[in-house]
C-alpha positions, 0 to 999 in steps of 0.5 A: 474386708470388713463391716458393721453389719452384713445384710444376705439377700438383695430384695426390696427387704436387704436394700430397704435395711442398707438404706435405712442403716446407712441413714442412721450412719451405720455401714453395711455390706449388702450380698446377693448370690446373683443380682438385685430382686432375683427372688420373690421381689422381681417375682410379683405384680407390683400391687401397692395394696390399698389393704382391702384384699386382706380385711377378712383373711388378715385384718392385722395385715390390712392396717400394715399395708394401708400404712406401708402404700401411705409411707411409699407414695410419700418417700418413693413417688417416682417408683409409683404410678397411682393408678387407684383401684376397682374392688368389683363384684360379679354376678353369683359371687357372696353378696353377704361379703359385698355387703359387709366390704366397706365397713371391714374396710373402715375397722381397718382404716382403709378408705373406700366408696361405692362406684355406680356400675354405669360409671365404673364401666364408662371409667374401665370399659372392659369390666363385665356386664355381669359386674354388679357392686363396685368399690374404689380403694387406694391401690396403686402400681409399684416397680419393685426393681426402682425402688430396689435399684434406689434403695441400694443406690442411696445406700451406696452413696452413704457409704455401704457396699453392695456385692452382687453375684456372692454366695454365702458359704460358711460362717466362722464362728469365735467365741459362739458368736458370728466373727466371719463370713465365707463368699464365693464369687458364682462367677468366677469361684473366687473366696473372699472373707468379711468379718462381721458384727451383725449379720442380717438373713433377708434371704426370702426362700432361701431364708431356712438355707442360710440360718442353717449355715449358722447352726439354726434349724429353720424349716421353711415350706414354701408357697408359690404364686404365678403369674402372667403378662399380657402384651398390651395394657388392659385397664387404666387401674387395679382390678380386684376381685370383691371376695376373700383373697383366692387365686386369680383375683387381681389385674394390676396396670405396669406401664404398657402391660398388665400382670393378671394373678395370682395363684398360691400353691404349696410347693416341696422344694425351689426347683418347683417354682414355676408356671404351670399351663394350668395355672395360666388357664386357671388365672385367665378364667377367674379373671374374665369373670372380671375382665373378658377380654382377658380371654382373647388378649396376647400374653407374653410371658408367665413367672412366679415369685416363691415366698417362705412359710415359716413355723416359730416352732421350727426355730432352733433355741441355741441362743449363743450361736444366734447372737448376732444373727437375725431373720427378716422375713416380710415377703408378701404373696406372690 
């Protein structure tokens, strides 16, 4: 077996590459230690950010993801319900930052409009009494699994292949260069070889595991984010809390359910990814300063998703091995 270019990782990141390298006529082979979005990409809460949570903590990231929520709601409409969203303020959060919003909304070309709190409340009735300033923005609600399941999809179409249940084992190195991969089927143990020209890390969490593989010391810290699922439908779009991005600041609309988050701890190690009770309790208060029937609902499942923290100082310098080799890294919170 053989291929062009050999993309590790099957999220929205790898199946988003094979796509986009099969467009271009260049064949891929795609591997997946267990299945589509078993990572950070199954693990989120499907906000299609407008932009706006990130105007003061990451202006750079505000305009990206502005960019990013236009481009996906032109090429993968079916994978979005446009939902639009709610920025809502409460009584004693920092009025000096409601107050700056929509012009740190305008430096970072986020469109945004002030809503009467009497109208909010007819359009979203559970929003609190103690709501005092709202603000409509462009959020919507992604299904990360279609889109990824479309991406690999088309992919497939054009001629690139996806090998799920794969785990990378080995390089195999000629010349100081990447010349072959070693995969274990996790199913049945299975070896199988692929000779390579590239090879694409898009592994997420498990990014710092695999450039080891490869002779490339990648220290990855890990920051986890839980969330949690109630039984029913709450609000009709994204709710967002009128702050500077912290935990338990957004309920996002999917389907019949919505996912309340998110929070963002610092773990040591892949084995800590998961919810806490005190996590769950933590989301469910900071989102009833928004929402009170938060506190009352059903809920039926809590996860987290894990997303890396990489140091460019931690990349390792031996530029003859990582020819050929590259690390892909967009993960977002939570």
């Amino acid at each position: 077996m053989e291929t062009q270019v050999l993309i590790i990782g099957g999220g929205v990141t790898g199946t988003g590459l094979a796509r986009d390298l099969a467009l271009r006529g260049i064949h891929s082979i795609l591997v997946e230690k267990h299945d589509l979005n078993a990572g950070a990409s199954g693990g989120n809460h499907g906000l299609l950010h407008s932009g706006a949570r990130y105007i003061e903590s990451d202006p750079s990231a505000a305009k990206e993801c502005r960019i990013e929520n236009q481009l996906l709601k032109r090429l993968a409409p079916q994978c979005i319900e446009d939902t639009g969203g709610f920025f809502v303020a409460v009584e004693g959060d920092d009025e000096s930052y409601v107050a700056d919003f929509p012009q740190r909304c305008t430096q970072a070309g986020i469109a945004t409009k002030p809503v009467d709190v009497a109208e909010a409340r007819h359009r979203e009735p559970g929003l609190s009494r103690k709501v005092i300033a709202v603000y409509r923005v462009d959020d919507a609600s992604i299904d990360p699994f279609r889109l990824t399941i479309d991406n690999i999809g088309h992919a497939q179409e054009l001629g690139s292949q996806f090998l799920p249940n794969k785990q990378v084992v080995k390089f195999i190195l000629k010349d100081k260069r990447i010349n072959r991969i070693l995969v274990v089927d996790t199913i049945t143990g299975k070896e199988n070889t692929i000779e390579v020209e590239y090879v694409v890390n898009a592994a997420g969490a498990w990014s710092g595991k695999i450039a080891t593989l490869a002779g490339i010391p990648l220290q990855i810290n890990y920051s986890k984010g839980s969330l949690l699922v109630s039984q029913q439908r709450i609000t009709k779009r994204v709710i967002n809390r009128l702050r500077e991005a912290s935990d338990g600041d957004i309920a996002v609309p999917g389907g019949t359910v919505s996912i309340l988050g998110t929070t963002s701890q610092r773990i040591d190690s892949l084995r800590q990814a998961r919810p806490t009770i005190a996590e769950v309790d933590h989301i469910i208060d900071e989102v009833a300063a928004m929402l009170p029937e938060v506190e009352s609902v059903r809920y039926i499942r809590a996860y987290c998703g894990v997303r890396p923290l990489t140091s460019a100082s931690s990349i390792g310098d031996d530029r003859e091995v990582s020819r050929g080799f590259a690390l892909i890294d967009h993960s977002t919170d939570g």
